[in-house]
N, C-alpha and C positions, 0 to 999 in steps of 0.2 A: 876184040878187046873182051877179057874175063872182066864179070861182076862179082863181088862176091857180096850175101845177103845175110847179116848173124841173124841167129834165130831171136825170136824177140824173148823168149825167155833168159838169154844170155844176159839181156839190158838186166833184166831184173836181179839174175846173179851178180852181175859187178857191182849193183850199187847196194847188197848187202856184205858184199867184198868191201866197198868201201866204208859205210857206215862202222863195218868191224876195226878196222884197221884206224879209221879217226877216235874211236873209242880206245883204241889203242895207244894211243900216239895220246890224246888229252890226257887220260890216268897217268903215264909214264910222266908226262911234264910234270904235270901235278905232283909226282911223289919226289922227283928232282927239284920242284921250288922250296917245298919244303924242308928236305934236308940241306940247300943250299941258300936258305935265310939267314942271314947273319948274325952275328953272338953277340952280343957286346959285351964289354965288360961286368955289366950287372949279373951276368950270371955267376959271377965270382961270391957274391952275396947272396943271392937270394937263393938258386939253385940253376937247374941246368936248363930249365924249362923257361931261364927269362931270356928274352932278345932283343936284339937295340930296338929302340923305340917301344919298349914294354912288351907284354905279354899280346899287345892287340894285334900285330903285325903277322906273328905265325899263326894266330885265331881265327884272322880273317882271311885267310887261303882258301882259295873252294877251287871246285869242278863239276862243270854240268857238261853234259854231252845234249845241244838244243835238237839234234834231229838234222835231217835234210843236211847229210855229210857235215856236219861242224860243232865244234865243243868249244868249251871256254876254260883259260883260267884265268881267274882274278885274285888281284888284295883288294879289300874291302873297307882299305884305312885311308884316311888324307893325307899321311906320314912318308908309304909307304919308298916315292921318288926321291929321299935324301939317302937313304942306303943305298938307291939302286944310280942314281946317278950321281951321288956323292953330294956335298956343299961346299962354297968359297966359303973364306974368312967372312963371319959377319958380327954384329954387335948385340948383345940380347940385355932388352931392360928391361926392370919391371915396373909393371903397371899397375900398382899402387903405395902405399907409403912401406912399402915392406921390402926387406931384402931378399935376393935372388938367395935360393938356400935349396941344397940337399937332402930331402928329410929323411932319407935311409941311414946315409951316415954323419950327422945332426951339422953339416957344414954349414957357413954360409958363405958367397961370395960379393957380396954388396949388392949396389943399382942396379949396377952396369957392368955385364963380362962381355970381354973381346973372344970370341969362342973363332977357334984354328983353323974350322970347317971337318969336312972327313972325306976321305978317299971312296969315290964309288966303291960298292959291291956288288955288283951287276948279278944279284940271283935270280931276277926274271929270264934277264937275255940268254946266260950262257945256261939256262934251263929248256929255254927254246931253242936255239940253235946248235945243240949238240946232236954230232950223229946218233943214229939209235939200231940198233938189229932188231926187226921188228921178228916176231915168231907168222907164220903161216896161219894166215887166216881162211883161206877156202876149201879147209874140210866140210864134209856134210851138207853141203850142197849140193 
């Protein structure tokens, strides 16, 4: 029976092969959440740079690469799970003697609006889970 024994600096090659390629693979996600945040109508008004749930949602995007093969991406909002997995019909009242109002375009809609919900827009998941062609990382080693 053949043994075979890698040499121990090999160990040390892969796992700056690997470190490369998770830095890889995080950045890439990262710039696919961002361009796949969703729009909402407000950017009809304000300009291109608004997105549903306000300016806070594409503000709070980040990436960090922690080290020891693994990177992160996050939203950094409370908001962010109704674009990404959408919402049922639900009821919105307000909570004080004032009416429910739009103050960009000076509406108001009374107490109490039945709001319709909205349609997931999954820009987390199908950010993560798309294929990717990574480039070659183990030159210069």
């Amino acid at each position: 029976m053949a043994r075979i024994v890698m040499h121990p600096q090999a160990y040390a090659k892969m796992d700056i092969v690997c470190e490369r390629v998770v830095e890889q693979v995080t950045d890439a996600v990262h710039v696919d959440v961002l361009q796949a945040a969703p729009i909402g109508a407000d950017h009809l008004y304000i300009g291109p740079e608004r997105r549903r749930g306000g300016p806070a949602l594409i503000t709070t995007i980040h990436s960090t690469f922690i080290g020891d093969k693994s990177g992160q991406v996050w939203v950094g909002t409370g908001h962010w799970q109704y674009p990404e997995y959408g919402a049922s019909p639900h009821t919105i009242r307000s909570h004080g003697p004032y009416q429910l109002r739009d103050r960009l375009r000076g509406k108001k809609f009374g107490f109490k609006v039945n709001h319709p919900g909205s349609r997931e827009q999954a820009f987390m998941r199908k950010s993560l889970y798309q294929k990717r062609r990574l480039r070659y990382v183990g030159r210069g080693l």
